[in-house]
C-alpha positions in Angstrom: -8.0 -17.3 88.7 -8.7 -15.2 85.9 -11.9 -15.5 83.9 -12.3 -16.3 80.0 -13.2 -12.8 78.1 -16.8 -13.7 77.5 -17.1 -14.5 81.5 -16.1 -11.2 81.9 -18.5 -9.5 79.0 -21.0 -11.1 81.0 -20.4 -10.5 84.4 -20.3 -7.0 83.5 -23.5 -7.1 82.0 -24.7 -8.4 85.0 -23.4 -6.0 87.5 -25.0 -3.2 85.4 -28.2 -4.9 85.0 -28.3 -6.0 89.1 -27.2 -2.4 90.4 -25.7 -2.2 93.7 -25.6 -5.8 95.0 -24.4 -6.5 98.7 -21.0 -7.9 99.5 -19.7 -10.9 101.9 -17.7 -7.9 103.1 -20.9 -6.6 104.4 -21.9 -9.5 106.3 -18.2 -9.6 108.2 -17.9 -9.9 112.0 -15.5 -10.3 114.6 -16.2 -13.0 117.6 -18.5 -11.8 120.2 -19.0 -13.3 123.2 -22.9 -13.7 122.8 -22.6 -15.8 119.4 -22.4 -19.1 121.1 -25.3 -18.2 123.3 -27.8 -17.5 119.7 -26.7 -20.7 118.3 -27.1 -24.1 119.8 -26.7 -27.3 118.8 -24.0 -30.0 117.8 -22.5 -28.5 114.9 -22.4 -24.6 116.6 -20.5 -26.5 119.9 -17.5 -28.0 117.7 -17.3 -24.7 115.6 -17.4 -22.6 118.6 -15.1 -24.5 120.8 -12.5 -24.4 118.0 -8.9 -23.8 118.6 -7.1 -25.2 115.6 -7.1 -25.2 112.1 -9.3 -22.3 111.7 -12.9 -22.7 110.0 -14.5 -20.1 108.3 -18.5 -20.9 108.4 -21.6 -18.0 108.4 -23.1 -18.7 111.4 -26.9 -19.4 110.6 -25.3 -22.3 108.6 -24.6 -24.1 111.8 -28.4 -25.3 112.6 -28.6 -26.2 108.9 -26.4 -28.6 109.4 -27.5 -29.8 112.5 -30.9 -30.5 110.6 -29.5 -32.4 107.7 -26.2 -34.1 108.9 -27.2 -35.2 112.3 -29.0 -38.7 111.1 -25.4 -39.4 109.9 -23.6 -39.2 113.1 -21.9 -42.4 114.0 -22.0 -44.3 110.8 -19.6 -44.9 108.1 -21.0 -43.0 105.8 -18.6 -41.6 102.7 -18.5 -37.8 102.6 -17.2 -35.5 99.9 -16.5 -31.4 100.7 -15.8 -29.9 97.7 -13.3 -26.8 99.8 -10.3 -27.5 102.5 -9.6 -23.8 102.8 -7.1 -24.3 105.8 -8.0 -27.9 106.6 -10.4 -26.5 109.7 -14.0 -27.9 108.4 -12.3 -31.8 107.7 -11.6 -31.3 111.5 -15.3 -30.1 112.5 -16.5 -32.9 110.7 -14.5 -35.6 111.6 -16.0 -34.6 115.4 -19.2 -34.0 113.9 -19.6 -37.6 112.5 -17.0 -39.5 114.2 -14.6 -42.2 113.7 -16.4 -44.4 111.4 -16.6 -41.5 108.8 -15.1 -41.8 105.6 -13.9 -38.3 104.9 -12.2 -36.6 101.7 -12.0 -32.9 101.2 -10.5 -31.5 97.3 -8.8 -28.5 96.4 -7.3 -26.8 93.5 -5.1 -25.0 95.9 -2.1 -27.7 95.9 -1.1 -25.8 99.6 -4.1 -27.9 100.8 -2.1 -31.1 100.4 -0.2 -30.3 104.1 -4.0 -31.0 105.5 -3.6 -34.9 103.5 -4.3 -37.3 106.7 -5.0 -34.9 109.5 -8.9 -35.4 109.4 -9.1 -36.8 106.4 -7.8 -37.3 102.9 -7.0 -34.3 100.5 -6.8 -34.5 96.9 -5.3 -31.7 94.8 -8.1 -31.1 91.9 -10.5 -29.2 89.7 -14.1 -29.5 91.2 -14.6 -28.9 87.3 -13.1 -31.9 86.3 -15.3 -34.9 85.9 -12.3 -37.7 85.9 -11.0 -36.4 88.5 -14.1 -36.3 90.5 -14.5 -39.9 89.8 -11.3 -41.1 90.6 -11.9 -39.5 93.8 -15.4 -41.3 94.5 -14.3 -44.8 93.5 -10.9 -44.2 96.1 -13.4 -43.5 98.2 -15.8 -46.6 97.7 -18.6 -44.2 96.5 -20.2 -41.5 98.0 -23.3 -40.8 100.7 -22.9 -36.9 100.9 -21.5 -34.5 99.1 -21.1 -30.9 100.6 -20.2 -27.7 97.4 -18.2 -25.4 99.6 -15.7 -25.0 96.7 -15.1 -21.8 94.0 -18.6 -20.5 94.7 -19.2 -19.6 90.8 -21.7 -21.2 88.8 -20.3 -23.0 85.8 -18.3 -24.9 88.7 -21.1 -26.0 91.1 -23.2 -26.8 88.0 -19.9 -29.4 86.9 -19.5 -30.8 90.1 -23.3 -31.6 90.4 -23.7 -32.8 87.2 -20.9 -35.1 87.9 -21.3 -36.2 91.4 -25.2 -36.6 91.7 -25.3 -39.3 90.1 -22.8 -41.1 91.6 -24.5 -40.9 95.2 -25.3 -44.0 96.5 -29.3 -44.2 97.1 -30.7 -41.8 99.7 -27.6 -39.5 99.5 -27.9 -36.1 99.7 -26.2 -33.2 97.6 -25.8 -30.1 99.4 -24.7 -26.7 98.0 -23.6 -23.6 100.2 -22.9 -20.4 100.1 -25.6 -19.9 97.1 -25.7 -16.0 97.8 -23.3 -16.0 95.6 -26.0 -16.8 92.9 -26.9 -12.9 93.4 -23.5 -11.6 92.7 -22.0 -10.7 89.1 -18.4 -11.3 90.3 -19.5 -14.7 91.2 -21.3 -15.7 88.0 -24.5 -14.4 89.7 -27.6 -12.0 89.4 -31.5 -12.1 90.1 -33.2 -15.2 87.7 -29.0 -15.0 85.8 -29.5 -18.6 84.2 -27.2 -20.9 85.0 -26.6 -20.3 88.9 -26.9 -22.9 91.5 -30.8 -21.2 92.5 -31.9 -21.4 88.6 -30.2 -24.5 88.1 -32.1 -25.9 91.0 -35.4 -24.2 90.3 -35.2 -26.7 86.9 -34.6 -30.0 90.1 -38.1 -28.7 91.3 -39.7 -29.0 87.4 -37.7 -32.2 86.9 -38.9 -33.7 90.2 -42.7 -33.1 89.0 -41.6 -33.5 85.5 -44.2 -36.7 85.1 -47.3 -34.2 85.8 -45.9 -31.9 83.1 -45.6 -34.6 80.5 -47.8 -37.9 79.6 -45.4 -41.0 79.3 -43.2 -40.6 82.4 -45.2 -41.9 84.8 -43.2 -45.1 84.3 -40.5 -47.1 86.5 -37.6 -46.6 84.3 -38.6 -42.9 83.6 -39.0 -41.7 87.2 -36.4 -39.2 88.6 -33.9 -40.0 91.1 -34.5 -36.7 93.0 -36.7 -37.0 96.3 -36.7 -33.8 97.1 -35.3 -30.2 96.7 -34.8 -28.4 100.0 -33.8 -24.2 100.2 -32.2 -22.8 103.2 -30.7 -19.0 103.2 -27.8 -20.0 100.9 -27.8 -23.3 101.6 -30.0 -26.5 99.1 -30.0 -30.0 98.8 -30.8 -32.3 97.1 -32.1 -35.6 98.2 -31.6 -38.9 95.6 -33.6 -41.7 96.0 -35.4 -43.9 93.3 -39.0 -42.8 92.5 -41.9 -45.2 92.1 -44.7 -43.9 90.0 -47.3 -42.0 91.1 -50.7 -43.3 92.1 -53.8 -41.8 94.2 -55.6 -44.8 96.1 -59.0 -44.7 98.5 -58.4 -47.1 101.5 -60.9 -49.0 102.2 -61.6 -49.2 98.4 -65.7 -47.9 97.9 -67.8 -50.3 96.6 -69.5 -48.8 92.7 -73.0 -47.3 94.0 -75.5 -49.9 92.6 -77.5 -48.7 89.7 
């Protein structure tokens, strides 16, 4: 997809101002027989004992999600990838969570409408476009997790969270991957570039605290819905959950001193 003039003005600004930025190229390998041995766990033994739709995943990912998928396991929760790519990672997490999932995977590629009831349901759309985000979420009966494996450039992770967050249902969790790209002009990216998925997120930390910062806020109605803000290597997310406000209390309380 071609970018608008000024996206390219700016992403050549960027790519001078950065320098010589690494590439996913560089990171490229071809299976080796000791990969499954460095990476254990649930979601590295369905990835690794693949043999159909092919998934494309960087492997240090796979412990990640280990860590904040595996409480899901087994329950009907509602989840959202934002990416089919060849309809491979609806199939690792159908066995990842099982049979009681709700899974739905969207794409702007309309080829990614053969993978429609394999492992879950497709729908042909712009991650970018908030009505059709929504008309996804309420087909799906809401959403628990959302997981941004989708155009990789800024302006559209930014849309989708802006959108979709707030539709979690309470505890959900937001997650965001491949947020290297946040270093890389071509992608929308470059060190402290405003307006990436890490600045973005680095404003989720200040909002989070944002009733230390401020007088006023300490208040029920004024509390964030963000629980916290967790940073992998390329991976964050984003837990929602209602806030109470914020009080420090000594247990046992300590009688005044007597005068």
């Amino acid at each position: 997809m071609r970018l608008p003039l000024g996206s390219q003005v700016k992403n050549a600004y960027w790519r001078l101002r950065s320098g010589r930025t690494a590439r996913a190229s560089h990171f490229a390998a071809d299976f080796r027989e000791e990969f499954p041995s460095q990476y254990t766990g649930r979601a590295a033994e369905i990835f690794f004992s693949n043999e159909a739709e092919p998934i494309h995943k960087w492997l240090h990912y796979l412990p990640i999600y280990d860590e904040l998928f595996s409480p899901f396991v087994g329950r009907d929760i509602r989840f959202l990838e934002i990416g089919v790519f060849r309809g491979g990672s609806l199939r690792m997490w159908r066995q990842f969570f099982g049979a009681p999932a709700v899974l739905f995977g969207i794409d702007i590629n309309p080829n990614c409408a053969a993978y429609d009831g394999r492992h879950g349901q497709v729908r042909i759309g712009s991650q970018s476009d908030a009505g059709f985000l929504k008309r996804v979420v309420a087909e799906m009966g809401g959403v628990d997790v959302v997981l941004d494996d989708g155009s990789h450039r800024a302006g559209d992770q930014r849309a989708s969270f802006d959108t979709l967050f707030p539709l979690l249902s309470e505890g959900g969790l937001y997650v965001i991957e491949d947020m290297h790209t946040a270093y890389w002009p071509q992608w929308e990216g470059g060190l402290r570039r405003p307006g990436t998925a890490v600045e973005f997120l680095k404003q989720k930390v200040d909002e989070m605290h944002r009733h230390y910062a401020k007088r006023g806020l300490n208040t029920p109605n004024a509390m964030p819905e963000i629980a916290s803000v967790q940073f992998f290597d390329s991976i964050a997310a984003v837990r929602k959950r209602k806030q109470l406000p914020r009080r420090h209390v000594i247990v046992p309380p300590i009688a005044p001193e007597q005068p």
